[in-house]
C-alpha positions as CSV (number, residue, x, y, z in Angstrom):
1,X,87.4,52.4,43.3
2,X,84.5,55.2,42.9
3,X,85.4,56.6,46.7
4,X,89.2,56.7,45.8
5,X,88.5,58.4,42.2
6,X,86.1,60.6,44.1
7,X,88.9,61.6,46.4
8,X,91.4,62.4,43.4
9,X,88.6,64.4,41.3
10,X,87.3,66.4,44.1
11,X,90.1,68.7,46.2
12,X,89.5,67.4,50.2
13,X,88.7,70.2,52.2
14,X,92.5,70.4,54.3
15,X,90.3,71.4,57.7
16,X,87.9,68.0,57.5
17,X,90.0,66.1,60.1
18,X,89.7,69.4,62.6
19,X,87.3,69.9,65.6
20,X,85.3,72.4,65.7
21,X,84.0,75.2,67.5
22,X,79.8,75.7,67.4
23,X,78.4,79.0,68.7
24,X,74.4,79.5,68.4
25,X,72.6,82.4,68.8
26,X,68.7,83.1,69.3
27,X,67.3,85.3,66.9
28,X,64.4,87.7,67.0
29,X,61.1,86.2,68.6
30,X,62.5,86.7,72.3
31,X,62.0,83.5,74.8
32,X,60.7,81.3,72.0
33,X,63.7,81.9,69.9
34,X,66.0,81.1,72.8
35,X,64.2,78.0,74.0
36,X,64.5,77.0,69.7
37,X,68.6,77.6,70.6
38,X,68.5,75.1,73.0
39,X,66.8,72.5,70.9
40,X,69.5,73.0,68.8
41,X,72.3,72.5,71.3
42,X,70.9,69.1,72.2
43,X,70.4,68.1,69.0
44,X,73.8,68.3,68.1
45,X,74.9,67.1,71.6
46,X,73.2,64.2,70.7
47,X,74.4,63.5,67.2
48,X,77.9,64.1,68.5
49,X,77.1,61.1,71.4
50,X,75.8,59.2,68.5
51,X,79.9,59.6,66.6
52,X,81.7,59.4,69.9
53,X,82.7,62.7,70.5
54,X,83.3,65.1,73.2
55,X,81.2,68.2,73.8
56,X,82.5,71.5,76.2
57,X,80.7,74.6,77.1
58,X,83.1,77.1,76.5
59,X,79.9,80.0,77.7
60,X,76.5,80.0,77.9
61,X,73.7,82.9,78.5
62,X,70.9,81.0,79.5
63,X,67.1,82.4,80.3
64,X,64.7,82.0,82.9
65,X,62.7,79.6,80.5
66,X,65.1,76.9,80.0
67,X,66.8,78.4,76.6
68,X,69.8,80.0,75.7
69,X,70.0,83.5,73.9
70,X,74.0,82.4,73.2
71,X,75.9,79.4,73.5
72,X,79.7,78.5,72.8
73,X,80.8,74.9,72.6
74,X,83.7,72.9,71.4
75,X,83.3,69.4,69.2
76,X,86.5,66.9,69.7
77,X,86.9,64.0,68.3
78,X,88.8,61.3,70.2
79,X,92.1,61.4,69.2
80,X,93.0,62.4,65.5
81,X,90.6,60.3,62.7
82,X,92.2,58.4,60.8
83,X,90.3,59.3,57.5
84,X,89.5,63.2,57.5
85,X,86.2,62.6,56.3
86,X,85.8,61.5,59.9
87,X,86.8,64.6,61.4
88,X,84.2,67.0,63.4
89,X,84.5,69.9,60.6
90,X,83.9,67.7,58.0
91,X,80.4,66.7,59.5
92,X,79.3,69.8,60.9
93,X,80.6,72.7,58.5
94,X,77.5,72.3,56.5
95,X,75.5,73.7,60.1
96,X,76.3,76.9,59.8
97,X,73.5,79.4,58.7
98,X,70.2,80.7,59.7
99,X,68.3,77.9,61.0
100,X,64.1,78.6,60.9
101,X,61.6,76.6,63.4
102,X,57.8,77.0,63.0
103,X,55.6,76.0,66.3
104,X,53.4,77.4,69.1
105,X,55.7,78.6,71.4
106,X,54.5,77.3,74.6
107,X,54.6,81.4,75.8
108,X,51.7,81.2,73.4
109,X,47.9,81.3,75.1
110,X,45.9,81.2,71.4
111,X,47.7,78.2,69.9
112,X,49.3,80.4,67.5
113,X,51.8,79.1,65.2
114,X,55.1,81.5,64.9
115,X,57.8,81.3,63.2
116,X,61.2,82.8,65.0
117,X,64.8,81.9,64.1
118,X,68.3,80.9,65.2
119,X,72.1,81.7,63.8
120,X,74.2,78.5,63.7
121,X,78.2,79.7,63.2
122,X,80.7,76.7,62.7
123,X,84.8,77.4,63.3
124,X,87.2,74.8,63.0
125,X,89.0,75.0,65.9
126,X,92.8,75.7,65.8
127,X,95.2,73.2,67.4
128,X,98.6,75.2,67.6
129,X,98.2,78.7,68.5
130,X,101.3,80.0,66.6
131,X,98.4,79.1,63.2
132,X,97.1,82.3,63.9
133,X,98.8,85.7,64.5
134,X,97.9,87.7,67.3
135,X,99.7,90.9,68.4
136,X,98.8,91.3,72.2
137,X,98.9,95.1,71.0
138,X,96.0,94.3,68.9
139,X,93.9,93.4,72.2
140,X,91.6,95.4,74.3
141,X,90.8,93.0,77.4
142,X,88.3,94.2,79.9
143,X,87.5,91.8,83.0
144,X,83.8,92.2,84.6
145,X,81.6,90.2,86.7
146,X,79.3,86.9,85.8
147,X,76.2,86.8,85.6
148,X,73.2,84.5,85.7
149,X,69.7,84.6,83.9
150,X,68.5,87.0,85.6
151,X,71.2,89.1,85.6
152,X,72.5,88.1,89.5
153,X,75.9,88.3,89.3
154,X,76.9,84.8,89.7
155,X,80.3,86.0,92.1
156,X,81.7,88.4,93.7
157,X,84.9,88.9,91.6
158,X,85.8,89.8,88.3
159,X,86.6,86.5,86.6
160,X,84.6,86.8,83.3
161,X,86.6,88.1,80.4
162,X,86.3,90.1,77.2
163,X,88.3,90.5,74.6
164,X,88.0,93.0,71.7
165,X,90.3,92.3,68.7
166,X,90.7,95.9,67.4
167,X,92.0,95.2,64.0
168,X,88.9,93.3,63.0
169,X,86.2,94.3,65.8
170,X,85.6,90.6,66.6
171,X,84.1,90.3,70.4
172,X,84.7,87.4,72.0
173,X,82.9,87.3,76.2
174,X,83.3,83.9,78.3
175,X,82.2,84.7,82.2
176,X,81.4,80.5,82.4
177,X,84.9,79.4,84.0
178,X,85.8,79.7,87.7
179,X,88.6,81.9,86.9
180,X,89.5,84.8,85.3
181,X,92.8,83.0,83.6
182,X,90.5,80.0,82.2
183,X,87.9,82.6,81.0
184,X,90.8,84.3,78.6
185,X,92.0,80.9,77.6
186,X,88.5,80.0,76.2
187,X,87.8,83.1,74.5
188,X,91.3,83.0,72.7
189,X,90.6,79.6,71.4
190,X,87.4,81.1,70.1
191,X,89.0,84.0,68.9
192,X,91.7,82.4,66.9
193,X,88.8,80.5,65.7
194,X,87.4,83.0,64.4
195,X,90.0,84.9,62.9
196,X,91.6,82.1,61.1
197,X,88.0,81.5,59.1
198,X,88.0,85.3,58.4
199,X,91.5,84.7,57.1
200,X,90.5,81.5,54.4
201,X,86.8,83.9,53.7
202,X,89.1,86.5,52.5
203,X,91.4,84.4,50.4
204,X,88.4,82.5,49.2
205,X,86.9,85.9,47.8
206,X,90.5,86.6,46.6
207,X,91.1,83.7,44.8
208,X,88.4,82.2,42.3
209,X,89.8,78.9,42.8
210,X,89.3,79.0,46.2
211,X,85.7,79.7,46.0
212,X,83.1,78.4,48.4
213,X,80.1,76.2,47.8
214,X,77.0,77.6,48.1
215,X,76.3,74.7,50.7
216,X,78.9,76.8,52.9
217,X,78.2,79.9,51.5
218,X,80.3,83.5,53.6
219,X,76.8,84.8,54.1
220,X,76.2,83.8,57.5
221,X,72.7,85.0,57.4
222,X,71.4,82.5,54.8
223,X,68.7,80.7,55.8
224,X,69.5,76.9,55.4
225,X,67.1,74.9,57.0
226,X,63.1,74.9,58.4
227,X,62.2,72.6,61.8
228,X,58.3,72.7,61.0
229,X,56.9,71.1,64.7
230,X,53.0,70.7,63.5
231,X,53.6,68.8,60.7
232,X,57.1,67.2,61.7
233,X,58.8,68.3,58.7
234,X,62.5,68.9,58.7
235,X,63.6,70.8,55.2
236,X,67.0,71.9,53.8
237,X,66.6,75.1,51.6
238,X,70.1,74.3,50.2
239,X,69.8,71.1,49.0
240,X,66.5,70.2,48.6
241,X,65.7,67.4,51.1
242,X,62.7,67.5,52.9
243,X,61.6,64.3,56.0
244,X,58.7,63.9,57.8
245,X,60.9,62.9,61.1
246,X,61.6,65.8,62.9
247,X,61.3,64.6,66.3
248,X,64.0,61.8,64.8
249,X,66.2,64.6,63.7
250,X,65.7,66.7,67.0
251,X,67.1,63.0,68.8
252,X,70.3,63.7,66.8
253,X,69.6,61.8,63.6
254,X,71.3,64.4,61.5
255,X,73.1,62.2,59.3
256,X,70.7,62.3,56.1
257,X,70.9,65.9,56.4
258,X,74.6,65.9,56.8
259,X,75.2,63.9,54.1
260,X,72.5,65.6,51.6
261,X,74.9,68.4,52.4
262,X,78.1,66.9,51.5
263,X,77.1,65.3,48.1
264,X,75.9,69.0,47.2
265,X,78.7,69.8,48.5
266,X,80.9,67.4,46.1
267,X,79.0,68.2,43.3
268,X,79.6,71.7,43.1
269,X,83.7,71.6,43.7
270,X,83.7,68.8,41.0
271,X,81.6,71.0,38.4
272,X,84.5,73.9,39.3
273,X,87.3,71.4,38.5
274,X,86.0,71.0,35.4
């Protein structure tokens, strides 16, 4: 009875039951920073093994090292949940944000601790393409040539694809496909993405009602959470929780976190109902 008087009181999110679309980025601090990005990717790899779900590269820039300064994936559930609080977006909306790791890098010779950083951004992802308006007059699409860590370009032909939506100055690159017509697919899936959340931040600032938490603030840059290797402390600056289990957390054990999130997350849409 609590769960279904919850569910009355506070207004659902209409996007929990989507998938989602997870693009992380390595911050300043170089090969450290990158190698931190890559953490991240199989941390969430492996919470989304742990729920059953599906996980694509859509494009990835890795480095020499093993990390990645950029990578694009897409979260699917299988099939549509049955209760939207099941959904990919309704777990891992609560990701997005600057995301803080403090270690020796193992580029470091002095056993040095540093700190260095990672941007999380979380879309959910857009199932009918007619959600989102797109004038093809609106697009600036440039083809180029892949290419590797290094900077080897990774074929001979000029399948990678970027496209420039000149309304909003969004840039979206994908050079990971085979060919140049699956390249442009995958960047307008990330695209639409991406404009359709720049839609609902808009009418969020527009109408009061509409408001964000502060759990999923706009500010993209807000720095959410600290992965604190020497003394295996995983905190959330949002909500306040704080484990000694990193290394459990880094194995995809998210949920605590996740769910820390969401009760925040609760608390604060119920308070604006009132």
């Amino acid at each position: 009875v609590a769960a279904e008087l919850k569910d009355v009181l506070i207004p659902r999110d209409p996007d929990d039951a989507r998938d989602a679309i997870m693009e992380i980025k390595a911050g300043e601090g170089g090969e450290e920073s990158a190698l931190f990005a890559g953490d991240l990717l199989r941390m969430y790899q492996r919470y989304a093994e742990s729920q059953g779900w599906s996980v694509e590269t859509l494009s990835a820039t890795p480095t020499e090292l093993g990390g990645y300064k950029d990578v694009q994936v897409a979260i699917r559930t299988k099939g549509i949940p049955e209760d939207p609080a099941d959904g990919v977006w309704a777990h891992l909306k609560y990701e997005a944000g600057v995301h803080r790791v403090q270690r020796v890098p193992v580029t470091e010779s002095q056993g040095r601790i540093h700190t260095s950083a990672a941007g999380v951004l979380v879309f959910a992802e857009v199932d009918d393409p007619g959600e989102v308006e797109i004038n093809d007059s609106d697009l600036r699409i440039d083809v180029f040539r892949s290419s590797g860590p290094g900077g080897q370009s990774v074929n001979t032909t000029d399948s990678a694809v970027r496209i420039t939506h000149l309304p909003t100055g969004i840039v979206v690159s994908m050079q990971d496909e085979k060919s140049q017509i699956q390249n442009r697919e995958a960047a307008m899936r990330v695209l639409r993405a991406r404009l359709r959340q720049m839609q609902l931040d808009q009418q969020a600032e527009e109408n009061a009602q509409l408001r964000r938490s502060q759990v999923r603030t706009v500010d993209r840059s807000e720095r959410i959470r600290t992965y604190n290797f020497p003394e295996n402390r995983i905190s959330d600056h949002r909500t306040g929780y704080k484990a000694y289990n990193l290394d459990h957390v880094l194995e995809g054990n998210l949920q605590p976190l996740i769910d820390s999130a969401r009760r925040m997350d609760e608390a604060e849409r119920l308070a604006q109902e009132q």
